[in-house]
C-alpha positions in Angstrom: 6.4 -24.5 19.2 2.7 -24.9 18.0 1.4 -21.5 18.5 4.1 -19.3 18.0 6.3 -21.3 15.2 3.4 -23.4 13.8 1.5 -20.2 12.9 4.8 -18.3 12.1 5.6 -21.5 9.4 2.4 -21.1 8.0 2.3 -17.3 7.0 5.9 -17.2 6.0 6.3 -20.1 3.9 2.6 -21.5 3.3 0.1 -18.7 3.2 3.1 -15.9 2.0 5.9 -18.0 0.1 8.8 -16.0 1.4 11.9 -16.9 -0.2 15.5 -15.9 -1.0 15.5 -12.2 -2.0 12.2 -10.9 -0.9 12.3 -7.8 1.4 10.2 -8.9 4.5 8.8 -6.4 7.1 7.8 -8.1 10.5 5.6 -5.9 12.5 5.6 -6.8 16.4 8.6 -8.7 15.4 9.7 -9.0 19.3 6.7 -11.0 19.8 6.6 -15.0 19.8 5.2 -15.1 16.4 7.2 -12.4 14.9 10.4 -13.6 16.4 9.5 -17.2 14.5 8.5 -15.2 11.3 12.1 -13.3 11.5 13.7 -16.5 11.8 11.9 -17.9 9.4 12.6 -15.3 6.2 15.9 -15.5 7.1 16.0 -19.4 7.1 15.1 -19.2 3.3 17.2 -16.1 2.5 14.9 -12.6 2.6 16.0 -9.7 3.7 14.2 -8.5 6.8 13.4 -5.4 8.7 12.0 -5.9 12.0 9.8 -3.8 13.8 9.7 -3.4 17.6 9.6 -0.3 20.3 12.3 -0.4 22.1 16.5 -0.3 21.0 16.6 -3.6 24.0 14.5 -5.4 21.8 16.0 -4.6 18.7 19.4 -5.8 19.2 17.9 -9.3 20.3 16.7 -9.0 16.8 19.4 -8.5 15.4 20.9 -11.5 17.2 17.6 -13.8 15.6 19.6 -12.8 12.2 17.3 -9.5 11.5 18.8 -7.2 9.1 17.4 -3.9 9.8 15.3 -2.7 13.2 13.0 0.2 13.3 12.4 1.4 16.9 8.5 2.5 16.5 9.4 4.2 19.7 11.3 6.6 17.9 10.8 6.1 14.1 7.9 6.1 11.9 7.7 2.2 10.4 6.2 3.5 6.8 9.2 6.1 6.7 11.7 3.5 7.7 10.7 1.1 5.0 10.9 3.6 2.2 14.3 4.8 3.5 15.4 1.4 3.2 13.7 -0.3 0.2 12.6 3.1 -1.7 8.9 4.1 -1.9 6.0 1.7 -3.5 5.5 2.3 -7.1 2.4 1.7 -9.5 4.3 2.0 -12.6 8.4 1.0 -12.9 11.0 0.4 -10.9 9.2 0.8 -7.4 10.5 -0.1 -3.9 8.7 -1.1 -0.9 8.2 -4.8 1.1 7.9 -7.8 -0.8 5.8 -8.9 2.2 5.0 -7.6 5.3 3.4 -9.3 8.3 1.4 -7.6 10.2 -0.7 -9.3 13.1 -1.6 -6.0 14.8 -4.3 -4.3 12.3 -5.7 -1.4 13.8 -3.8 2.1 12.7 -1.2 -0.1 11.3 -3.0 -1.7 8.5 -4.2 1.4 7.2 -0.6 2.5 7.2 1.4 -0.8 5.7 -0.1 -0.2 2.3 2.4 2.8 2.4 5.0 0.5 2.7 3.9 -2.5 0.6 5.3 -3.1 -3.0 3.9 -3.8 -6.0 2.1 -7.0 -6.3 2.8 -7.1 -2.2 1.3 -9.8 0.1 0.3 -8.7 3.1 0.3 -11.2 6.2 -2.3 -11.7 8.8 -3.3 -13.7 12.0 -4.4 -11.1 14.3 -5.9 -8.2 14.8 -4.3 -7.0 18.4 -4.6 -3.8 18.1 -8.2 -3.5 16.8 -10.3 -5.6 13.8 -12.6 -2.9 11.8 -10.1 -0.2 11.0 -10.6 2.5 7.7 -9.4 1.2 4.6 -8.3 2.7 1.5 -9.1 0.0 -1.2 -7.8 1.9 -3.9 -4.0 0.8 -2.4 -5.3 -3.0 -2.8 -6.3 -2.5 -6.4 -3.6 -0.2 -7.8 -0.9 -2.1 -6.0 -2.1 -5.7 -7.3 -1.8 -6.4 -3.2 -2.6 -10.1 -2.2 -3.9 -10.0 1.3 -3.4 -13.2 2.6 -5.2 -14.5 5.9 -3.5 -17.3 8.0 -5.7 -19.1 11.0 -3.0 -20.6 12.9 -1.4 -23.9 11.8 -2.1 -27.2 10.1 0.0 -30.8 10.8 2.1 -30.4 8.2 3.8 -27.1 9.3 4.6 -28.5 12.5 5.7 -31.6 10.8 7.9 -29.4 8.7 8.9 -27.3 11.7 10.2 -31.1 13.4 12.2 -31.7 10.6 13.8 -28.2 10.8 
């Protein structure tokens, strides 16, 4: 419970403020901390797309309470999102993540701003699959993205987590 849901707790309700209504994508979302963070949005009410590679993995997802899975085996996660939620907008009506957590950087973080709403936030803990990758900071500026950092837990969330 402290690693997985402690850190899970603090991105999605602490650091990100998830609640009822917010389109949540959970990158590695068949992973310990994404499986909490799926569990999590849904506790308060968001809509969630989880992302995992394989269909096996997916319908466990699904069974966590997961609305929608996208099989990066087989789909492109930036592609899926805008299928689903429309594209990201500067100006009106735009689509896109409320939130999207993603604890892998690497290629992916270049690649979720594509999928990321306006006014976003953007979850981190990790950087798995690599910690210096290119970055387009025009996205974070004409987007209004918050880009919020989590280091693990604090008391409180796994107080909170006990009461749960």
């Amino acid at each position: 419970m402290p690693i997985a849901y402690g850190t899970a707790h603090r991105m999605i309700l602490n650091r990100g403020r998830v609640t009822a209504g917010d389109k949540v994508l959970v990158m590695g979302a068949s992973g310990g901390v994404g499986t909490c963070c799926v569990q999590l949005a849904k506790m308060v009410g968001a809509e969630v797309a989880a992302c995992t590679s394989s269909a096996v993995k997916g319908e466990k997802l699904r069974t966590m309470g997961a609305d929608h899975i996208i099989d990066t085996s087989s789909e492109n996660y930036v592609e899926a999102t805008r299928a689903l939620w429309g594209r990201p907008r500067v100006f009106g009506d735009g689509g896109g993540a409320d939130v999207i957590v993603n604890y892998n950087g690497g290629e992916s973080w270049t690649e979720c701003f594509r999928a990321l709403s306006l006014g976003g936030r953007l979850l981190i803990c990790g950087a798995t699959n690599g910690h210096d990758p290119k970055t387009d900071l025009r996205y974070i500026w004409s987007f209004e993205f918050d880009i919020l950092g989590s280091n693990g837990w604090e008391r409180k969330d796994l107080e909170a987590l006990l009461k749960l």
